[in-house]
C-alpha positions as CSV (number, residue, x, y, z in Angstrom):
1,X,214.8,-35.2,129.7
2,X,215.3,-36.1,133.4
3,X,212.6,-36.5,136.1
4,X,214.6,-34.2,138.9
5,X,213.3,-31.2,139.7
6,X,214.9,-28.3,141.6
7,X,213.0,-24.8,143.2
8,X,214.4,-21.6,143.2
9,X,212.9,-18.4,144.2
10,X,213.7,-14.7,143.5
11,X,212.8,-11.1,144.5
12,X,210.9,-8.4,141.9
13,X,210.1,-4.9,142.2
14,X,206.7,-3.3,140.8
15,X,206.3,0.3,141.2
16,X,203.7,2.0,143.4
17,X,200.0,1.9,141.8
18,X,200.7,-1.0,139.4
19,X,199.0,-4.2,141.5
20,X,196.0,-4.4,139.1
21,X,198.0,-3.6,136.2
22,X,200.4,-6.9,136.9
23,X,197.8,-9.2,138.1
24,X,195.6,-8.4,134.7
25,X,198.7,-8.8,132.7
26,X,199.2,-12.2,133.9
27,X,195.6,-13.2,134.3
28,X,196.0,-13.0,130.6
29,X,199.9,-14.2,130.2
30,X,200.7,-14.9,126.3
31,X,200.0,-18.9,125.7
32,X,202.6,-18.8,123.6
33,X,204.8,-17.5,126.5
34,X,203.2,-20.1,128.5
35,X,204.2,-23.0,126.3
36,X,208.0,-21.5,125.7
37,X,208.3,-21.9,129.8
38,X,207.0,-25.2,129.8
39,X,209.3,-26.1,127.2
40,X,212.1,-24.9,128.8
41,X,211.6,-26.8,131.7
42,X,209.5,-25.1,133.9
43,X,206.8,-27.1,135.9
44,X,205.3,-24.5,138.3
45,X,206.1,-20.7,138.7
46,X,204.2,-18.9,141.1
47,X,204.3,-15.0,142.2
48,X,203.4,-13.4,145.4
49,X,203.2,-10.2,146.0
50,X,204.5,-8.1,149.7
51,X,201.9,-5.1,149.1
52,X,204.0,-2.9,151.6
53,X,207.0,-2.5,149.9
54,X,205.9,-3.9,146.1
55,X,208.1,-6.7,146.0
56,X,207.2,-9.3,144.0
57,X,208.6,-13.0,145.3
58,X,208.8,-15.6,143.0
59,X,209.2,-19.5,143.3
60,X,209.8,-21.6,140.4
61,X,209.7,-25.8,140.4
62,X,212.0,-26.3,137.0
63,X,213.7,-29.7,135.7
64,X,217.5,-29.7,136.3
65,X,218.1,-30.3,133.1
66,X,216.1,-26.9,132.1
67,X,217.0,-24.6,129.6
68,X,215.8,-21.6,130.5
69,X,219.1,-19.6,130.1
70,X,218.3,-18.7,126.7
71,X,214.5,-18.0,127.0
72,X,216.0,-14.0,126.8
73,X,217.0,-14.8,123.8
74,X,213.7,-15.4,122.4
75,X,210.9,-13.0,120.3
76,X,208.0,-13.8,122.9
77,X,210.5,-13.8,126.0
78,X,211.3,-10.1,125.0
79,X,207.7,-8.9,123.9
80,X,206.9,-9.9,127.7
81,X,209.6,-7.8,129.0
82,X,209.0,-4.7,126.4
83,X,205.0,-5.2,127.9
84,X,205.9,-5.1,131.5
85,X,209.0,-2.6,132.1
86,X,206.1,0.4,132.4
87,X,205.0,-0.7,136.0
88,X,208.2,-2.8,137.7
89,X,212.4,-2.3,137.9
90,X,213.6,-3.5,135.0
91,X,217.3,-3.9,133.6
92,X,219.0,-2.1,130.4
93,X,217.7,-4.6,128.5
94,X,214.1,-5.0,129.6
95,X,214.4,-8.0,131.7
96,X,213.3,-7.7,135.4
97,X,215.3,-6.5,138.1
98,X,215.8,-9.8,139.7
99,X,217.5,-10.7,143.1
100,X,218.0,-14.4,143.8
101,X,216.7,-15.5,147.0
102,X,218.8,-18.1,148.8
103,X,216.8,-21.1,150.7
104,X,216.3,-20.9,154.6
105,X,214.0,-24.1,155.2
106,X,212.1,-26.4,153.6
107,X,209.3,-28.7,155.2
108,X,208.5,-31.7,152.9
């Protein structure tokens, strides 16, 4: 396990209606979901919503060394998705229409 860290960021879509819906849904996010991020490498991961066109933006502080490409893969990772793809864009196979965002600044 390394010490160096990297952020990314990436763009969601929830449908119309469904703010309360999402924010109650991870106001009361699976600890063992919780734990299988952290595992992976995950250190932070926080969502922000834009309420006028329902995109959800999403920055995440993960090791380098993470493995968090095959979290999909896993029972909890895809009970999440199955839970959520009522109320935001999701792909074939449940997982969240996701759009990478690429970095513009950065004041540290």
């Amino acid at each position: 396990m390394t010490d160096a860290v990297e952020t990314v960021a990436f763009r969601m879509t929830l449908d119309p209606g469904q703010v309360e819906d999402y924010r109650a849904r991870h106001d009361a996010i699976w600890p063992e979901l919780v734990a299988e991020l952290r595992r992976r490498g995950v250190i932070d991961y926080r969502i922000f919503l834009d309420p006028e066109s329902h995109a959800l933006f999403a920055v995440m502080t993960r090791r380098v060394d993470h493995d968090l490409d095959s979290l999909p893969r896993t029972e909890v990772m895809q009970r999440w998705w199955a839970m959520m793809g009522d109320i935001m864009r999701t792909n074939p196979d449940q997982s969240p229409v996701q759009v990478d965002l690429q970095p513009m600044f950065v004041l540290s």
